[in-house]
ZADO-1210 file (C-alpha; in nm, 4 decimals, padded with zeros to 6 digits):
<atoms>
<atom x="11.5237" y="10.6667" z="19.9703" code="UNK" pos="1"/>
<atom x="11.2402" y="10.6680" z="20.2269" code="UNK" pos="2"/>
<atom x="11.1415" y="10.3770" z="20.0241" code="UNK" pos="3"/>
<atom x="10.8392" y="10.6129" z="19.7940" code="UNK" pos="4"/>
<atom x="10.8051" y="10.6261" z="19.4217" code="UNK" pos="5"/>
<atom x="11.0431" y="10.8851" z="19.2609" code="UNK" pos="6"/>
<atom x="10.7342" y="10.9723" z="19.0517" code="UNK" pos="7"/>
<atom x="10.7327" y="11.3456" z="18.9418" code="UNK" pos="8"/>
<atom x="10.4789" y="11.5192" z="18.7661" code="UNK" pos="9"/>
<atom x="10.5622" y="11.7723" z="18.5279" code="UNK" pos="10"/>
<atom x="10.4446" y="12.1301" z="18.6753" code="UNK" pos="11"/>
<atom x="10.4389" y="12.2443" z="18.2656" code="UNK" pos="12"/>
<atom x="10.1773" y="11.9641" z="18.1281" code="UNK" pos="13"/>
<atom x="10.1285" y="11.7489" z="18.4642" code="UNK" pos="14"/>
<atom x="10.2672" y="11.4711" z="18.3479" code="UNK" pos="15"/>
<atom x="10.4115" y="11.1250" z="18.5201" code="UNK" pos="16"/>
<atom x="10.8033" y="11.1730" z="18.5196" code="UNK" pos="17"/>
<atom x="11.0144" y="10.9013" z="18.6863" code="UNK" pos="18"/>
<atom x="11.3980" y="10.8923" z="18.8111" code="UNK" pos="19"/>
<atom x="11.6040" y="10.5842" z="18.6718" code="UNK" pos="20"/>
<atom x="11.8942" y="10.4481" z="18.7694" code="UNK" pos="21"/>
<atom x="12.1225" y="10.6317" z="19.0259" code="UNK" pos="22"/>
<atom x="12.1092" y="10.9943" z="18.9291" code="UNK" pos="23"/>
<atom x="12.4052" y="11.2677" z="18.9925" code="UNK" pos="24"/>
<atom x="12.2618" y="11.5714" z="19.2468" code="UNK" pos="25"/>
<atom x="12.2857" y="11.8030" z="18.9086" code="UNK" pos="26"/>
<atom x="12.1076" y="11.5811" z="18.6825" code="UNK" pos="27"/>
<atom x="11.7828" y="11.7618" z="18.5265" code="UNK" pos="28"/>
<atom x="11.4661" y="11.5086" z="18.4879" code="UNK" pos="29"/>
<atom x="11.2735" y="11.6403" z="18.1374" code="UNK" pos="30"/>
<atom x="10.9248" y="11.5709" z="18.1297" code="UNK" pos="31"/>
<atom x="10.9034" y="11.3009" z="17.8555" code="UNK" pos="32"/>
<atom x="10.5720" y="11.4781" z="17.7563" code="UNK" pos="33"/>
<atom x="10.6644" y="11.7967" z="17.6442" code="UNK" pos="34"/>
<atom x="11.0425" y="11.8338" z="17.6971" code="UNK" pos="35"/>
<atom x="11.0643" y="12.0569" z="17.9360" code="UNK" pos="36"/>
<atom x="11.2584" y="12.0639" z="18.2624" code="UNK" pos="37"/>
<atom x="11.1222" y="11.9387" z="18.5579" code="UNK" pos="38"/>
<atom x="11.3775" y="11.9380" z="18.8805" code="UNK" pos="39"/>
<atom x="11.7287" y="11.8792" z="18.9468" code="UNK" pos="40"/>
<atom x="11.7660" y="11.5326" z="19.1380" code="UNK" pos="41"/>
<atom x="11.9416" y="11.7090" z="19.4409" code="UNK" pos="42"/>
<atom x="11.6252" y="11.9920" z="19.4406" code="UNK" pos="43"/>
<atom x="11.3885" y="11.6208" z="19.4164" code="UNK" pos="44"/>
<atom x="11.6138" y="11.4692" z="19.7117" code="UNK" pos="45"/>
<atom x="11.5486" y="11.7704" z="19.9411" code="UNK" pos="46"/>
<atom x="11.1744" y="11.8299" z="19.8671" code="UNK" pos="47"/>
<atom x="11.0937" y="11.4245" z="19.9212" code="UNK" pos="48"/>
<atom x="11.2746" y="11.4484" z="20.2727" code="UNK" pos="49"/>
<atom x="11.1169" y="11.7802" z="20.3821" code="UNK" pos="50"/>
<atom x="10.7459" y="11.6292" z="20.3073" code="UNK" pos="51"/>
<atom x="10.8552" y="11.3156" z="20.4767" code="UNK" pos="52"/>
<atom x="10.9767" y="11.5140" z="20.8029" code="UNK" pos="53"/>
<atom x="10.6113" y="11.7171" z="20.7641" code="UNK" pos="54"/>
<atom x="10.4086" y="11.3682" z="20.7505" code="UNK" pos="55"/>
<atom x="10.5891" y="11.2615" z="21.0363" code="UNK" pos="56"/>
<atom x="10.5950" y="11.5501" z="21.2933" code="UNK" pos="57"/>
<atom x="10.2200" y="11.5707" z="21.1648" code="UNK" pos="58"/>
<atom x="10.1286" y="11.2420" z="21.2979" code="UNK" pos="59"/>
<atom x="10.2647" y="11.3205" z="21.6245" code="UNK" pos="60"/>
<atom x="10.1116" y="11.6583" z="21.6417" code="UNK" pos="61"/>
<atom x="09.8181" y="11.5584" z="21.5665" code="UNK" pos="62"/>
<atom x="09.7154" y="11.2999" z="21.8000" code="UNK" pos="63"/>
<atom x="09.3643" y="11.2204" z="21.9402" code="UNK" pos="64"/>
<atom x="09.4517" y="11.3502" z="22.2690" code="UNK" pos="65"/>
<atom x="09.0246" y="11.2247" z="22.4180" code="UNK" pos="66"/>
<atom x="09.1783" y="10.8543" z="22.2777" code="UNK" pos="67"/>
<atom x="09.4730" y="10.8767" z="22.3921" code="UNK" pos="68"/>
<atom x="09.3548" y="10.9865" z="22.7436" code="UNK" pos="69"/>
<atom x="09.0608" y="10.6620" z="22.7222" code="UNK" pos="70"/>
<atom x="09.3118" y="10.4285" z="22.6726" code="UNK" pos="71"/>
<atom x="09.5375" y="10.5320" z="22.9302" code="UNK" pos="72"/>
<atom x="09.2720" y="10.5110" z="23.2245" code="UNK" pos="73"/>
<atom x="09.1578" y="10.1406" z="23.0641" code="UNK" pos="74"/>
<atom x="09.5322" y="10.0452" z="23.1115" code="UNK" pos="75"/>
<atom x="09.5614" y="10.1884" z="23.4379" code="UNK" pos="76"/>
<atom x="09.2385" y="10.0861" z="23.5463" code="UNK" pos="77"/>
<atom x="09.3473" y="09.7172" z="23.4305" code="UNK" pos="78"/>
<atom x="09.6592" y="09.6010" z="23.5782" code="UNK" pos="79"/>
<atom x="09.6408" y="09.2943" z="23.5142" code="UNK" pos="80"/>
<atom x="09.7167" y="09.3726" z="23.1832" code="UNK" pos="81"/>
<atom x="10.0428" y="09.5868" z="23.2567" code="UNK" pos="82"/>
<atom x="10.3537" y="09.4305" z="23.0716" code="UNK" pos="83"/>
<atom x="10.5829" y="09.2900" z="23.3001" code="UNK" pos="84"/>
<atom x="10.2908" y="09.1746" z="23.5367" code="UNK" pos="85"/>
</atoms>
């Protein structure tokens, strides 16, 4: 999945939780610290692809748009360097 660490920390004692194996969307992880429950693999599942959506709309949204502008005029000021050329 998205290819990231199923690392979760426990929000009781903070500490490092991991998935293993191929869990069922009602399994509970249980903090191997202090026992208690941590999420339900299906609640993991839809948090990890909701903050992968947010990094990704992020780094479209927020784009240099000076740098962006630069390079444009030093590729259209170049055409010699055009692909296809």
């Amino acid at each position: 999945m998205f290819q990231r660490t199923r690392k979760v920390a426990c929000p009781h004692c903070h500490g490092a939780n991991f998935w293993h194996g191929n869990p069922r969307p009602t399994d509970v992880l249980r903090c191997r610290y202090c026992d208690a429950d941590v999420i339900r693999y299906d609640e993991y599942v839809e948090q990890a692809a909701r903050h992968e959506a947010e990094r990704l709309i992020a780094e479209f949204v927020e784009t240099d748009v000076s740098r962006d502008l630069a390079h444009l005029k030093a590729v259209l000021a170049a055409p010699e360097q055009r692909p296809g050329q």
